[in-house]
C-alpha positions as CSV (number, residue, x, y, z in Angstrom):
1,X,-22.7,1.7,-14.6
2,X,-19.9,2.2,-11.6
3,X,-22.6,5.0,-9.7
4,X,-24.6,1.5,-9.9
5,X,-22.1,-0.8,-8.4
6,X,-21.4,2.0,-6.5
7,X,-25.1,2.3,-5.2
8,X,-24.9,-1.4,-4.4
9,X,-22.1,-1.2,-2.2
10,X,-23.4,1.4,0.1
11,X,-27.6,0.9,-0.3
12,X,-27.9,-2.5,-0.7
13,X,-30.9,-3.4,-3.8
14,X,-31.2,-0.3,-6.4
15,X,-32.8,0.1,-9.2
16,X,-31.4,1.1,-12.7
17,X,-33.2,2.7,-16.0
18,X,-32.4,-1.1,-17.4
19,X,-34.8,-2.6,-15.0
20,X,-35.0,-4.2,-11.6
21,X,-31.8,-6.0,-10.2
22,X,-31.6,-7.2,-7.0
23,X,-29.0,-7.1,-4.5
24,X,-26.9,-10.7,-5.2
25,X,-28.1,-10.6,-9.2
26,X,-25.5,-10.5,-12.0
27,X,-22.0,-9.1,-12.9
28,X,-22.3,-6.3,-10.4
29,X,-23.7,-7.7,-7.6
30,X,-23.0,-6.8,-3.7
31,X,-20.7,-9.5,-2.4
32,X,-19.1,-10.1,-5.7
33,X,-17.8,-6.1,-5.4
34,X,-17.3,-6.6,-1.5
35,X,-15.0,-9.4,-2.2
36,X,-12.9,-7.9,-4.6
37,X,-12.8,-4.9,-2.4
38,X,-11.4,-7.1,0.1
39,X,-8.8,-8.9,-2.1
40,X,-7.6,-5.2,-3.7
41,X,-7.6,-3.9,0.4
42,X,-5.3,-6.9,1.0
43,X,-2.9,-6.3,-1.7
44,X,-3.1,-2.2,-1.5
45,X,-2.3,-3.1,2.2
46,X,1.4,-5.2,1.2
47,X,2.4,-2.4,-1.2
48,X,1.6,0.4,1.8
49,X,3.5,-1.6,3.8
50,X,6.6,-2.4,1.1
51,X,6.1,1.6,0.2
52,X,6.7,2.4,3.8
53,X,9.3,0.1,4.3
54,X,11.2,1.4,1.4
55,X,10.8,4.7,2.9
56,X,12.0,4.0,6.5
57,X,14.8,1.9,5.3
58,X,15.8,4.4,2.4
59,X,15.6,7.4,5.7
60,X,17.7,4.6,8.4
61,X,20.0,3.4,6.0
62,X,21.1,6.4,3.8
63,X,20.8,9.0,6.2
64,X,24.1,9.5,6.6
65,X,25.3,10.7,3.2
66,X,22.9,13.2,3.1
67,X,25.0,15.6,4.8
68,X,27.8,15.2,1.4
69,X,24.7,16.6,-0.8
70,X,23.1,20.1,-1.1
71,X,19.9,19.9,-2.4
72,X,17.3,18.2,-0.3
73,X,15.5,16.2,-3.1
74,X,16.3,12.6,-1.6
75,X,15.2,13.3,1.9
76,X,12.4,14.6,0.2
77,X,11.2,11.5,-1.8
78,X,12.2,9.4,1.1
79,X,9.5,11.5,3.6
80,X,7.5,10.7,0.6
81,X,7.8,7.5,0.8
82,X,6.8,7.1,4.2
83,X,3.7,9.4,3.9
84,X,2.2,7.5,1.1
85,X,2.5,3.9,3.3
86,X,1.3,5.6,6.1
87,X,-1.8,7.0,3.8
88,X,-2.1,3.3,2.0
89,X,-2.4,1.3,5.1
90,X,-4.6,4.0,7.0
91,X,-6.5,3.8,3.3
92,X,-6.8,-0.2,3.9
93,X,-8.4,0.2,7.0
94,X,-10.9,2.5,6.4
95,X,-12.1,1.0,3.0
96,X,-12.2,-2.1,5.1
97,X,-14.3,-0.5,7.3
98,X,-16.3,1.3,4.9
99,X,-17.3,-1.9,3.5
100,X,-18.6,-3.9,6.9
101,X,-20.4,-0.9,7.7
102,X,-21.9,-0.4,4.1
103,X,-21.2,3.6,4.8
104,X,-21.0,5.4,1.8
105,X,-18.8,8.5,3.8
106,X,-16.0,5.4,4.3
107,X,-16.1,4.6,0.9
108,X,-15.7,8.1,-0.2
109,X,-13.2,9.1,2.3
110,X,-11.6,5.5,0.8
111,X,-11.3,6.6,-2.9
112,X,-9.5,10.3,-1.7
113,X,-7.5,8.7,0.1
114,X,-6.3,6.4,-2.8
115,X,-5.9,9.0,-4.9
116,X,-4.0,10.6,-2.6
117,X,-1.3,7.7,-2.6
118,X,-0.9,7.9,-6.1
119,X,-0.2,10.9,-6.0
120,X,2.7,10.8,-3.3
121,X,3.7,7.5,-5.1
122,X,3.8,9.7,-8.3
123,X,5.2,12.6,-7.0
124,X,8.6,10.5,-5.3
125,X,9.1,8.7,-8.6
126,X,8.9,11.5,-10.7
127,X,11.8,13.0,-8.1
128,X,13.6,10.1,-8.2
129,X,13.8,9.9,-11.8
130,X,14.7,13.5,-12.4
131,X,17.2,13.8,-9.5
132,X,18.7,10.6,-9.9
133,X,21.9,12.0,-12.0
134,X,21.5,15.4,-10.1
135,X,22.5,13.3,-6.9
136,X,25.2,11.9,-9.0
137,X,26.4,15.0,-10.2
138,X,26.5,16.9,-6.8
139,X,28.2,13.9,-5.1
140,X,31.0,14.3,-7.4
141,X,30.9,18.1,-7.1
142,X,31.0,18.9,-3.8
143,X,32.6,15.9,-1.9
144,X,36.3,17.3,-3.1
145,X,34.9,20.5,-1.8
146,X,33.6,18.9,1.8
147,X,36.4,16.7,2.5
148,X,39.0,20.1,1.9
149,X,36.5,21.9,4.0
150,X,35.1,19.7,6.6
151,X,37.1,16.9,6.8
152,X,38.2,16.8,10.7
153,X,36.7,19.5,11.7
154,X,32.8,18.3,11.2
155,X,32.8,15.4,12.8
156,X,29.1,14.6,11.1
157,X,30.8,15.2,7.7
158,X,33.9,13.2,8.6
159,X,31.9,10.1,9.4
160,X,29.5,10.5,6.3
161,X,32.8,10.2,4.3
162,X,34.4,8.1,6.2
163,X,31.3,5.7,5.5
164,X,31.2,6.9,1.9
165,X,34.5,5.5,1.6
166,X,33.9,2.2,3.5
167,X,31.0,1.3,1.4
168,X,33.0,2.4,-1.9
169,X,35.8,-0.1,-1.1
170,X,33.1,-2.7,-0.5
171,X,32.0,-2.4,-4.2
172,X,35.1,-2.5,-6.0
């Protein structure tokens, strides 16, 4: 049944072992599956663009405190981040263009492409969730050993704590 609505998307009128539809008949029909096409392009197009905002404000923002950590897990989801938007919007464009076109490459390409953002999408939120108390942990182990070490004499190290501390007092 979805090679069907598939087959309508890109050929226009097809035939099934069922019998004879034709191209604006029933459930599945051609601009019924073009619209919601559309609609899902639109909203896939907002979440690319929240993803990659995350990402770039997440990279801009946080930056910083990277140099207090040792592993390289939250740079890492943050690149991510921004790959997946990147991929979702790029996604949108092409599945929108598959559509007009009624090329069944575009479509194709369209589908890889979201599976591909799921995948990233996955991939960051599995590292976020395992390294979340890992960043923790490391934070608390190795800024006593940074600021004995570098405070003063890194000046990139200095300002990360310095900041660290600035934000901390903020909180509390």
């Amino acid at each position: 049944m979805l090679m069907r609505c598939f087959n309508l998307l890109s050929d226009g009128m097809t035939q099934s072992s069922v019998g004879k539809y034709r191209k604006d008949e029933g459930w599945c029909s051609k601009s019924l599956l073009r619209n919601y096409l559309y609609i899902f392009n639109f909203f896939f197009l907002i979440g690319g663009g929240i993803v990659l905002a995350v990402g770039v404000w997440s990279i801009l923002t946080e930056h910083e405190f990277i140099t207090l950590l040792s592993g390289v897990s939250y740079p890492l989801t943050s690149y991510l981040l921004v790959a997946a938007g990147i991929v979702a919007i790029i996604a949108t464009f092409i599945g929108c263009l598959g559509i007009c076109k009624k090329d069944r490459c575009f479509l194709l390409i369209y589908i890889l492409m979201l599976l591909l953002v799921f995948l990233l999408e996955a991939k960051a939120g599995i590292l976020a969730y395992i390294y979340r108390e890992k960043a923790y942990n490391d934070l608390q182990v190795h800024l006593n050993e940074t600021f004995s070490k570098y405070y003063g004499f890194d000046e990139t190290k200095t300002s990360a704590i310095d900041n660290l501390h600035q934000e901390a007092s903020k909180v509390t």
